[in-house]
N, C-alpha and C positions, 0 to 999 in steps of 0.2 A: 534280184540281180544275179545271173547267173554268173557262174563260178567261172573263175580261167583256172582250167586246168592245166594249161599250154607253159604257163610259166615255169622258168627257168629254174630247175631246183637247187639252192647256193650248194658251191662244190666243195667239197671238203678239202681243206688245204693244207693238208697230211702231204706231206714229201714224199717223193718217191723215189728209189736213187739213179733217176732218169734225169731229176729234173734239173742238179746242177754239174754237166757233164764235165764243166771247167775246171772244178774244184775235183771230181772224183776221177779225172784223168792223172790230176796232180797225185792227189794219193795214191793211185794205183802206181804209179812212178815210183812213187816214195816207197810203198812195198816191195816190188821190182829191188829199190837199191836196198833195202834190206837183207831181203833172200839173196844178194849176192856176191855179198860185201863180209869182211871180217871185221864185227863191231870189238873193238879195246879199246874202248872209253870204259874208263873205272867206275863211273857214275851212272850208264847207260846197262839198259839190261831186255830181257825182252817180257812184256806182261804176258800171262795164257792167254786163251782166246777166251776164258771164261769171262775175267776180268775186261778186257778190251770190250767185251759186248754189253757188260753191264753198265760202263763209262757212256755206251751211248742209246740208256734207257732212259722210258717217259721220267725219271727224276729230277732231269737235269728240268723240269718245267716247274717244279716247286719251289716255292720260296719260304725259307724256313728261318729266319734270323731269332735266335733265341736259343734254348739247349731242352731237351725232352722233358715233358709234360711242362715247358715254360715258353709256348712260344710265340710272335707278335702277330703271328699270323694262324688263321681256321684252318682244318683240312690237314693237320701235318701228322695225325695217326699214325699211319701207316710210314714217316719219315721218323717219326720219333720212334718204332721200331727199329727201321735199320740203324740209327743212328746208336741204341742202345745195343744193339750185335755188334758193331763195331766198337764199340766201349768195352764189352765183354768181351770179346777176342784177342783185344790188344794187349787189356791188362791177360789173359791166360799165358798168353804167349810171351812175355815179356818179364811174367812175375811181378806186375805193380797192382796199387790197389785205386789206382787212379789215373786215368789218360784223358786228352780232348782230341780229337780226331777230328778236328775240323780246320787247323791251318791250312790254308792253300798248299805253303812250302815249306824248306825246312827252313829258308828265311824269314816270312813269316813266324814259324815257329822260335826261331831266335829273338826276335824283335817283340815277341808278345812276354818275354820270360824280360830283358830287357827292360819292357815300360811296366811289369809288375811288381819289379823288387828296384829297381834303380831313376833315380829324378837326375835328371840334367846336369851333366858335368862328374857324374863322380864315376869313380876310378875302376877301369877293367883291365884286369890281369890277361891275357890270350896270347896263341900262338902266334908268330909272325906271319904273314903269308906268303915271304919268298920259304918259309922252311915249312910249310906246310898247312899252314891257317888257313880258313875261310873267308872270304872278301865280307859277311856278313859279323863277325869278328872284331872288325875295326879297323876296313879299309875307309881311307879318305873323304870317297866319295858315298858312301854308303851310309845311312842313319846311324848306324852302331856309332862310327866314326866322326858325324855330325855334330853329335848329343851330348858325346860322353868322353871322356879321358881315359884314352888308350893305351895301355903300357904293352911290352910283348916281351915272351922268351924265347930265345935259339934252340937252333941245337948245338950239340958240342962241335965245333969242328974238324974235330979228329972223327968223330964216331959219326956225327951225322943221325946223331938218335937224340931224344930228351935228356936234360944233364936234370934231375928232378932236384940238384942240392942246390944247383943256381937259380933254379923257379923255387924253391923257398925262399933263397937270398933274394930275390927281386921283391915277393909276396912280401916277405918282410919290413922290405925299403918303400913299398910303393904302397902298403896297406889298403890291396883294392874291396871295393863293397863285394866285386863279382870275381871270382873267377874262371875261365872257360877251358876244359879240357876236351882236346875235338882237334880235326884238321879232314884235310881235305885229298892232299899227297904224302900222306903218311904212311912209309911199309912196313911200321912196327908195332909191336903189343903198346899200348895205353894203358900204364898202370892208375886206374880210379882210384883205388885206395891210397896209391902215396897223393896225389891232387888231394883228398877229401882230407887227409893230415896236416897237408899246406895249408887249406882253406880253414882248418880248425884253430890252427896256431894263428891265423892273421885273424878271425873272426869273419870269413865274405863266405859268401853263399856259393854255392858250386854248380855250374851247370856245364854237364856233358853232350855233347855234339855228336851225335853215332849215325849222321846222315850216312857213311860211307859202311860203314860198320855193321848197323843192324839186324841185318840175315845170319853176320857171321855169329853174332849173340845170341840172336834167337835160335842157330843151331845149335849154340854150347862149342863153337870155334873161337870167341874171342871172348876174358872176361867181361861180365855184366857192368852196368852204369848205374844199374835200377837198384834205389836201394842203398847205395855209395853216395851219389849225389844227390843234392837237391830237386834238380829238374834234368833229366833228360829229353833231349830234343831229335829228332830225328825227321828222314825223307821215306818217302812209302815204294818209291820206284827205283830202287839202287840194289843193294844185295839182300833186299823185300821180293822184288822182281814183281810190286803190283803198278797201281795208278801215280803218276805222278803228283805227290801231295805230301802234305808234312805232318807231324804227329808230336806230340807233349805226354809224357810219362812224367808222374813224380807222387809224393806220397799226397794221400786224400786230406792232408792239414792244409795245401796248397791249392786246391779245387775252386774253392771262390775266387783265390785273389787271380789266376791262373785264367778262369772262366771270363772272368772281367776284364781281361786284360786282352783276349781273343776278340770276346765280341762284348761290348761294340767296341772295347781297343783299338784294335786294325783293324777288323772287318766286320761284314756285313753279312750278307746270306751264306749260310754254307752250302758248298759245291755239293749237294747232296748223291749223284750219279758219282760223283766220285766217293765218297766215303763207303755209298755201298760198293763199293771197287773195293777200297782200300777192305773195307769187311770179307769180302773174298779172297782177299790176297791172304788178310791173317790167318784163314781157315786153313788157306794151303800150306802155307808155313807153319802153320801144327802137326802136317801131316811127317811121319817117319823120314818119308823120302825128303824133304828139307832135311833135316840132320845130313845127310850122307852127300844132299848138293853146294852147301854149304863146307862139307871137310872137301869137297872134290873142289870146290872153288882155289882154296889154299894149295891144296897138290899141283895145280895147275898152274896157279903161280908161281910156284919155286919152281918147278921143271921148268918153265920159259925163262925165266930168271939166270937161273941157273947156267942153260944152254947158252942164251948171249953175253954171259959173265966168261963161257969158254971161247965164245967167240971174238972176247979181246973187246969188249964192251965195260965200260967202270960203271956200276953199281948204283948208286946213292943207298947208303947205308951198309953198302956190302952184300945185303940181300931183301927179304919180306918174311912178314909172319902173316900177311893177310892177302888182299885180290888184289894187289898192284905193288907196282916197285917203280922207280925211277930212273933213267938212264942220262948220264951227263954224257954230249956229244962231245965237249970240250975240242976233244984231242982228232976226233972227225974233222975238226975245221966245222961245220956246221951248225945251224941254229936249230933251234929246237920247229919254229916254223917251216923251214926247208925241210926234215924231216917229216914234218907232219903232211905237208902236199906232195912232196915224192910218193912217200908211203900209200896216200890216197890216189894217187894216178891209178896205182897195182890194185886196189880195193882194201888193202888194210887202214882203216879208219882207227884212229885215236887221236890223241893232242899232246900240242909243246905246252911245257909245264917250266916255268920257275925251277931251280933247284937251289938247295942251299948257298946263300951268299952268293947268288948270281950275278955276275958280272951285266947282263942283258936285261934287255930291259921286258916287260910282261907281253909287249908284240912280237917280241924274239925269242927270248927265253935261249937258257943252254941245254934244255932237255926237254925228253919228252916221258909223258907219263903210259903205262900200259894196263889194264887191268883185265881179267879175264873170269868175269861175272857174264855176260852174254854168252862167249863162246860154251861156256860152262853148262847154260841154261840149255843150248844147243843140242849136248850132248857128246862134246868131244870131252878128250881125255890127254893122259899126259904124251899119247905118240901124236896127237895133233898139236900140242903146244912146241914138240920140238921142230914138226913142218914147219909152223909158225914161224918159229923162231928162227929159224932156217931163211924163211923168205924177207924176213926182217933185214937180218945179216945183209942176205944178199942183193935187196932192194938199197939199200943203205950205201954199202961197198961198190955198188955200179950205177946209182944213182945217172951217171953222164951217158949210159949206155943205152938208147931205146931200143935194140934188139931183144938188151936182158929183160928190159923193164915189162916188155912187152910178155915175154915168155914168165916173168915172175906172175904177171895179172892172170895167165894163164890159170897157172896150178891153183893162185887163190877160186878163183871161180871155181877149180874141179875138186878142193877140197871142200868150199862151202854147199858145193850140188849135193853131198853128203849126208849132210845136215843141215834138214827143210825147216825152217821156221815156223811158218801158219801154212794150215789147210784149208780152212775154214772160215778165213776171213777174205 
């Protein structure tokens, strides 16, 4: 029987970035408002291009559920390589002798520490989350909250900072199993050691939260967690400035229980295109120049700080020792919401944020939060914090005014044309 040769040879159904114009119009937008905008969200940051290109390498096509040389699936050699560079970088970088680098988040990473050391119903010690807590913490609706008995501490009201004799008086009265030292709108040093003191006199285990934190540690800007606590927890994409994903530090006595509690705990396959992200990210953040973008991070926040503290702006807490600080609108007459989309009309993007003993509610809020980890990354410095700070002011103060607003949106554009984000992508 002769052959067909005529036949149609099956096509390869490799993407090509032709094929979903719908979706790569959107992203191109979405780049677009990046390069144009001034990102101060405390939690937002910008990844390199390094990192961004490795999030969308062949890995993400592996399925790897299990931990290196242990895993349910063939083929994962070369995954349990990277996986093991990312275990080694994190502990170098961080000074632990044990990390899992495979939560999704740092919520995840909360909830896996969570269902390893605590059974249903018993008692956690945490920050509030109008004074600066995490929703994952032991907000209502969230697991923490579902499972477990939630106790919280303030801040002082006068100071607006940790009263660390009252969170022993609490620790003492409420004898919790956990306690959680971490927040999320906090512009102050986090002393580990007096926590790890508390936690020693009640007997609970202590786990630190440095989602916001982390870069400033790993430059040697904020004391360490590692080491002090039990488990440190952490996010990869904040003042890391890698992939969005979460990460667990703690000593190597905790490794199995820690391990089992991730997977099959809460999840399933690890994100593996992300973790080698996240392993890029640690490299970079070994590098010199992390120590000096990490201390310019803090410069930059107290100069903005600072500036609209002259501006006849109140504070929360008076000022920062880290990438963000808080600003009570109160006396604006304004919500922390209306701030937030004025601000956004002009291109400065950030969020209303709860402040201490808020009167409003978490859709309104009486402030708003700033942080200046992005800009940072950018390459500005402390004379562009105080333009900022400048258009802040003045966006804020004429809010009713679309002439001003108009001409505020201006300057942000000509200040951000500056300082170009990505070239390369």
């Amino acid at each position: 029987m002769k052959k067909d040769n005529n036949k149609k040879k099956h096509e390869n159904h490799t993407l090509n970035k032709d094929t979903d114009t719908e979706v790569r119009k959107i992203i191109e937008r979405e780049l677009a408002r990046q390069k144009s905008q001034l990102v101060l969200i405390a939690s937002e940051n910008f990844a390199s291009e390094e990192v961004v290109k490795t999030m969308g390498s062949v890995l993400t096509n592996k399925y790897a559920e299990g931990y290196p040389g242990n895993r349910y699936y063939g083929g994962c050699e070369h995954i349990d390589e990277i996986e093991e560079l990312a275990i080694n970088r994190a502990n170098k970088l961080f000074g632990s002798n044990y990390s899992n680098v495979q939560p999704h988040s740092g919520v995840q990473a909360n909830t896996a520490i969570f269902l390893a050391v605590l059974n249903p119903y018993d008692k956690v010690l945490s920050m509030n989350l109008r004074d600066g807590g995490h929703l994952s913490h032991g907000h209502a609706q969230n697991l923490s909250g579902k499972y477990f008995e939630i106790h919280t501490y303030s801040v002082d009201p006068e100071t607006e900072q940790i009263d660390y004799e009252n969170v022993r008086k609490l620790a003492k009265r409420v004898q919790p199993k956990l306690m959680i030292a971490g927040a999320s709108s906090y512009s102050r040093i986090i002393d580990f050691n007096k926590f790890r003191e508390i936690a020693d006199e009640v007997g609970a285990y202590l786990m630190a939260d440095i989602a916001h934190i982390a870069g400033l540690i790993a430059s040697d800007c904020h004391p360490t967690s590692v080491g002090v606590a039990d488990f440190t927890t952490a996010t990869t994409h904040k003042t890391i400035r890698g992939p969005r994903g979460g990460l667990i530090l703690a000593d190597k006595k905790y490794s199995g229980l820690i391990n089992k509690s991730v997977f099959p705990g809460i999840q399933g396959g690890p994100l593996m295109h992300v973790i080698a992200a996240k392993a890029v990210a640690f490299r970079e953040a070994m590098e010199n120049s992390f120590k000096e973008y990490g201390r310019r991070i803090i410069e930059n926040s107290r100069a903005m700080c600072s500036f609209l503290k002259d501006e006849g702006f109140r504070i929360v807490s008076g000022g920062t020792d880290n990438h963000l600080f808080l600003i009570d609108l109160t006396e604006l007459g304004m919500t922390g919401m209306e701030a937030q989309n004025v601000l956004s009309s002009v291109g400065i993007i950030l969020n209303k944020n709860v402040i201490p003993y808020d009167k409003l509610n978490p859709d309104l809020t009486s402030g708003i939060r700033i942080g200046t980890p992005a800009v940072t990354t950018q390459g500005m410095g402390t004379e562009e914090m105080y333009k900022i700070g400048e258009l802040i002011s003045y966006t804020l103060k004429n809010r009713a005014n679309k002439t001003k607003l108009d001409g505020a949106h201006k300057k942000v554009k000509e200040l951000v044309s500056n300082f170009p984000v990505y070239t390369d992508i």
